[in-house]
N, C-alpha and C positions, 0 to 999 in steps of 0.2 A: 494528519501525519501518520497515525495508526492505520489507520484503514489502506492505503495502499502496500504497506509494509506486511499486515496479515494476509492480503488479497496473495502479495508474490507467491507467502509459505504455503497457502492454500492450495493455489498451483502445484504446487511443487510437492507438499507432499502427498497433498490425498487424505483417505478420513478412516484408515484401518488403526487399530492400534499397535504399538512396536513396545515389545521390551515392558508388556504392561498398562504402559502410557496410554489413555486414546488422545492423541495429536490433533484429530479433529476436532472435538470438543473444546481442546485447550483452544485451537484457531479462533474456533467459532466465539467465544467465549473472548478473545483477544477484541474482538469490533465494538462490544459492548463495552468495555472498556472507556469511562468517564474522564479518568486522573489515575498517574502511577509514575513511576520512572523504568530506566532502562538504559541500555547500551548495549551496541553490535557495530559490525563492523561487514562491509559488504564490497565487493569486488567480482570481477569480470574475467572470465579467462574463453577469448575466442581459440579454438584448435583448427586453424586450414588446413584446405586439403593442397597442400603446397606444391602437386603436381598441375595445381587448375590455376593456384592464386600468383598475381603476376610480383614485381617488384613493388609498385607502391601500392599493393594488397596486403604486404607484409606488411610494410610501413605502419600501416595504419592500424590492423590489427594488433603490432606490436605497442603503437600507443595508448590501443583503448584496454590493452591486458596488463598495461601500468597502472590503472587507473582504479582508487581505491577508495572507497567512503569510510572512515574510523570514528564513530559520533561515540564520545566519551561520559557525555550525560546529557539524557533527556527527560525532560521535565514534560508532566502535562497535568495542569489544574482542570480544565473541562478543555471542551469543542474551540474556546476561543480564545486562549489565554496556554501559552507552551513556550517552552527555552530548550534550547539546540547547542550542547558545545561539541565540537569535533574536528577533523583534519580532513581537507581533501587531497589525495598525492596523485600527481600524474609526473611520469618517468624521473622518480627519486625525488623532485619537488614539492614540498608539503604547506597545504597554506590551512591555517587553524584560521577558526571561525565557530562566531558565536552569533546564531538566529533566536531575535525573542519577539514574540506576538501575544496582542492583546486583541481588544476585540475595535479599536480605532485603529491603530498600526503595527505596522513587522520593521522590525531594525535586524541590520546585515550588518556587521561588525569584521571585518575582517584584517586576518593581521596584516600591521605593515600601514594601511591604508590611513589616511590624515584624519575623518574621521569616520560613524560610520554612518550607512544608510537606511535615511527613514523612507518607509512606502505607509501613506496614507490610506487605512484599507477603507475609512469611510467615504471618500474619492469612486475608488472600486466599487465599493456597494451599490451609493446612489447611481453612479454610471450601466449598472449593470441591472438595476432594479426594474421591475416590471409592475405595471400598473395590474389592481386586483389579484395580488400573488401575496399572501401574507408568509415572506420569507422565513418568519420563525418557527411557524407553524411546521415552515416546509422541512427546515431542517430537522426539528422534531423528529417527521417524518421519516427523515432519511436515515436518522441514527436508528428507529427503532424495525426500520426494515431491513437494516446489512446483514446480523444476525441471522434473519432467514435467507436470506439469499445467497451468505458465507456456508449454512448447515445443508441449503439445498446444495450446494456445488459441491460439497465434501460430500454428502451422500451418493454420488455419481461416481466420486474419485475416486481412481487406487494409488497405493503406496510407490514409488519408485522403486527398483533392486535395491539398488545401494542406501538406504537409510537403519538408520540405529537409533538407538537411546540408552544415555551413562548417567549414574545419578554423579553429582558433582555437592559442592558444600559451597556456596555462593553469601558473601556478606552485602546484606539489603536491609539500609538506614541503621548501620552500625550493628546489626543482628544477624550472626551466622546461619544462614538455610541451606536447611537438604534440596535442594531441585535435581529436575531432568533437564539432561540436556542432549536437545537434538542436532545429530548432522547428518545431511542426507547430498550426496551425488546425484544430477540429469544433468544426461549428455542433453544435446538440440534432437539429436536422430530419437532417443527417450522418450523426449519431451513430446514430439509428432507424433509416436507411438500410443503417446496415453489417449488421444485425439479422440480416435476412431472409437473406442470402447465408452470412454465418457460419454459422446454424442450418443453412442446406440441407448446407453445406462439412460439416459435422461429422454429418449423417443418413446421410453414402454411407460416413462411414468407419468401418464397423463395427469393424472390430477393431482398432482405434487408441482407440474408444470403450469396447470391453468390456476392454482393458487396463489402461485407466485406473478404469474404476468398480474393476475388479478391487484395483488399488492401494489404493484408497479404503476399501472393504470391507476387506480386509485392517486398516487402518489404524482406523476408526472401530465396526469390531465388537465388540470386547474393552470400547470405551466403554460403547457401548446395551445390552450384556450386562450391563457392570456396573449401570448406572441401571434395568436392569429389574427385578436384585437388590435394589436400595436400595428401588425403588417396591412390590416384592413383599413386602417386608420390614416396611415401614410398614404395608400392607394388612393383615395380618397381626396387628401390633399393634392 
């Protein structure tokens, strides 16, 4: 749940520091992340170019610039065990909902609905399991390499124009803190911008580069080994 939520900011902001803050750090710093709480709120605003875009271009655009996530409290005890309460709105429609996951199943509770729904994630697991792949290990794995992978991409990155930093006084488990708080503006035209300079930032650094495939490899070889076995296998039959 965390990790694609830091991956977005990572994007987005880059890894200079603003206003003091290093933001990168903090990002980086967000993957590793075990257990905590939180609340955000995240939405969409497409701008057409309404000389090009037709009638049901608008349409649609206007529905998905309705469209809001407002998650009021999130929970996370570790990697496998997290609670979700929030609202989704699409054009003034607001539907609250509560997701909680363990490490057997995810229940979707949503309002209104008679009652809610269990997904089986031990179902998923087995379904999904692959022979000689010691999945815990892997995960292990995978938590302790985001981290580098989050620090290598913000070393590449730069900040957007439009970003800031305001200290705020935020109340966290009934105890008033001082925090920072970020907001940062990209356009898409922005966003295409940062492309070019990233990619060249990350061509000079060769061995920052071959450390981290190195990582990777390590990490996703035992997988492709196994699915070559399963696929070798099938052939076979």
């Amino acid at each position: 749940m965390a990790v694609p939520l830091v991956l977005l900011m990572v994007v987005l902001t880059g890894c200079q520091a603003v206003g003091g803050v290093d933001v990168g750090k903090a990002m980086a710093n967000g993957a590793s992340i075990k257990s905590g709480e939180s609340r955000q709120s995240m939405n969409i605003n497409i701008e057409p170019a309404k000389e090009f875009a037709t009638e049901k271009d608008l349409e649609m655009i206007e529905l998905i610039n309705s469209i809001s996530l407002d998650i009021d409290q999130a929970k996370m005890k570790d990697a496998k065990t997290a609670s979700i309460k929030g609202t989704l709105s699409m054009e003034g429609t607001k539907l609250p909902f509560h997701l909680s996951m363990n490490e057997s199943q995810l229940v979707i509770d949503l309002d209104g609905a008679q009652k809610p729904l269990y997904i089986s994630l031990d179902t998923l697991q087995d379904a999904q399991a692959l022979p000689m792949v010691d999945t815990k290990a892997l995960e292990k794995q995978l938590e302790e390499i985001s981290p580098k992978l989050f620090s290598f991409v913000l070393k590449h990155l730069s900040n957007p124009k439009n970003i800031s930093v305001t200290p705020v006084q935020e109340s966290v488990n009934g105890e008033a803190l001082s925090l920072s708080k970020l907001h940062l503006e990209v356009s898409g035209e922005e966003m295409l911008a940062m492309v070019k300079p990233f990619l060249t930032s990350i061509s000079k650094d060769e061995q920052g580069l071959k450390e981290l495939i190195g990582d990777l490899y390590d990490v996703f070889y035992p997988v492709l080994e196994a699915v070559n076995e399963v696929e070798g296998g099938e052939m076979k039959r």
